[in-house]
C-alpha positions, 0 to 999 in steps of 0.5 A, spaced: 199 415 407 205 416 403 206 420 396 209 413 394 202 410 396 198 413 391 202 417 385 202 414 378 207 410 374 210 409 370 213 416 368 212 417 360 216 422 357 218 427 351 224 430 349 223 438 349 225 438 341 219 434 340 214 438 336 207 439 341 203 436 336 207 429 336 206 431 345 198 431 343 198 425 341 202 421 345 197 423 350 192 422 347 194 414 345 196 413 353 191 417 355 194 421 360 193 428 361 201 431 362 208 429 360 215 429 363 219 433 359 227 430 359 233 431 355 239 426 357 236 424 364 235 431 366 228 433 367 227 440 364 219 441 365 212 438 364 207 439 359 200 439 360 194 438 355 192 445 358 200 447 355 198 444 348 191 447 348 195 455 349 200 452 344 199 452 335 201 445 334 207 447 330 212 449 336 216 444 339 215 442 346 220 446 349 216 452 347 210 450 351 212 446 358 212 448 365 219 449 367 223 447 373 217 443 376 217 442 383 219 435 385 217 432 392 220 426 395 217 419 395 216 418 402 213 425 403 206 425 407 201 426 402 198 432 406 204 435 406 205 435 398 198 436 397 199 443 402 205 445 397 200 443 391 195 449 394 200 454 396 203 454 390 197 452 386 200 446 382 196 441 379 201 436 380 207 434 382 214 429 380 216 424 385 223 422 387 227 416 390 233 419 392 234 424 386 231 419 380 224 420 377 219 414 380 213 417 379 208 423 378 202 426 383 195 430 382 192 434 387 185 430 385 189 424 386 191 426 393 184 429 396 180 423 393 185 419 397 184 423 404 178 423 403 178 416 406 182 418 413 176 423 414 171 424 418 164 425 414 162 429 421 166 434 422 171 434 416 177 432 420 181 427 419 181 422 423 185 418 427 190 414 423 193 421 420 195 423 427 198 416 429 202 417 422 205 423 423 206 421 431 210 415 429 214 419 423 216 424 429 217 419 435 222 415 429 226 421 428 226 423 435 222 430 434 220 432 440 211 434 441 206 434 446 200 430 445 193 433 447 188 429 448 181 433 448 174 430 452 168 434 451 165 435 459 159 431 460 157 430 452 152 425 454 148 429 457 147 434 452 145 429 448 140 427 453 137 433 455 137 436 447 137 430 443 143 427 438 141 432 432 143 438 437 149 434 439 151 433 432 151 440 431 155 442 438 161 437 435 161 440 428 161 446 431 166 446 436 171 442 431 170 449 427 172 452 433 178 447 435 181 447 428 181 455 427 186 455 433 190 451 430 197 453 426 202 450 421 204 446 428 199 443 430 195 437 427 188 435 429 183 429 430 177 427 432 179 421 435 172 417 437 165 421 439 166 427 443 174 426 443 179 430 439 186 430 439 191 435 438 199 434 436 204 439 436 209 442 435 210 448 437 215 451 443 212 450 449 211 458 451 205 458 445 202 450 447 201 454 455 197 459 451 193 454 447 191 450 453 189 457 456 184 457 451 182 450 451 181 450 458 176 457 457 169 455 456 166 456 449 159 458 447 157 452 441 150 452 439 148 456 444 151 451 449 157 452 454 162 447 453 168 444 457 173 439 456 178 435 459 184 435 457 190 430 458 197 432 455 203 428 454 210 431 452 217 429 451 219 435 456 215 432 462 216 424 461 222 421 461 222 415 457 217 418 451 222 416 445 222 409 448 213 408 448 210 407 442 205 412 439 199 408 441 202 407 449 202 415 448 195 416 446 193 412 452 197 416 457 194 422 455 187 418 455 187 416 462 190 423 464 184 426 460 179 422 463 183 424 470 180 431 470 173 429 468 168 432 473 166 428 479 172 423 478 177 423 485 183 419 482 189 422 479 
């Protein structure tokens, strides 16, 4: 899910001599909630209604706007804008189509929309987010490892605790997974008791990851291992030539390889 995809246009603007009051009330006819601020087709700021409300309506708008607003380019995964939206704490953010003002994006807007691609469960994103981001990496040919993550005999736990507790051990050990992550990884629950991990960190820090996954861990009081397939562009020859979803089945039928009881590799 792309920036362009949910940003808002058309772009109104107001010039920076233009008093606050005249910027109150074009907002208030367009029934909006901020401004461009643009002299000359050069953007200098953005004056919200939370600028005018601080600001006596006599004052031009140069005196109120937010300058050198943080743009960000159509094509940026909303993810990411919405990560630069929080670590900068921004409301919004202009879009961009090669340098021109396209559109503008709020940070409401872009949680509402991910809240489709996620999973009501566990909070994780679900599968179409990691299938962008591996396909947008496959595209530019940057190198990962995709980690497909199958929880051991999870049908029996559910037998013998019943699925309320199932639930529970999922979301637990979705916490669990997600706490070990870092800016270079991106989770997934992918079906049921499956997750997938892609990243792309160096390959001496994945080592230390898989150590950990391989560990059993403690959720709900139930000890919980997993089988996990890995595909990566430094072992498979002809990983830029697959697509992500011949990927994903790679490190799927690896995963269910090492699953107790199976004999096949």
């Amino acid at each position: 899910m792309r920036v362009g995809d949910m940003m808002s246009t058309p772009v109104w603007t107001v010039t920076s001599s233009k008093s606050v009051r005249y910027a109150s009330e074009l907002m208030s006819q367009l029934k909006i909630g901020s401004l461009v601020v643009q002299d000359y087709e050069t953007v200098l700021g953005i004056i919200t209604s939370r600028d005018i409300r601080e600001t006596h309506p006599n004052r031009i708008v140069a005196d109120a706007m937010t300058s050198e607003p943080v743009c960000v380019p159509i094509a940026s995964f909303a993810w990411d804008a919405l990560d630069t939206m929080e670590r900068l704490q921004l409301e919004r953010l202009l879009v961009t189509d090669k340098e021109h003002l396209c559109g503008m994006i709020t940070r409401d807007t872009i949680r509402i929309r991910l809240k489709e691609l996620q999973d009501p469960m566990t909070g994780l994103f679900r599968q179409p987010f990691v299938h962008s981001i591996g396909t947008d990496f496959l595209r530019k040919k940057r190198g990962f490892h995709l980690l497909f993550i199958d929880l051991n005999n999870f049908g029996e736990i559910n037998k013998q605790y019943g699925h309320p507790i199932g639930d529970d051990l999922i979301r637990g050990y979705s916490e669990w997974l997600d706490s070990l992550g870092t800016s270079d990884d991106y989770l997934c629950r992918y079906a049921g008791d499956e997750f997938v991990i892609l990243s792309a960190r160096p390959a001496a820090s994945l080592l230390q990851l898989v150590e950990v996954l391989h560990e059993p861990v403690m959720i709900e009081g139930i000890e919980v291992t997993t089988a996990i397939g890995i595909v990566s562009d430094l072992s498979e020859p002809d990983f830029f030539q697959m697509s992500f979803r011949e990927l994903i089945s790679r490190a799927s039928l690896h995963s269910t390889s090492l699953k107790p009881g199976n004999t096949y590799a």
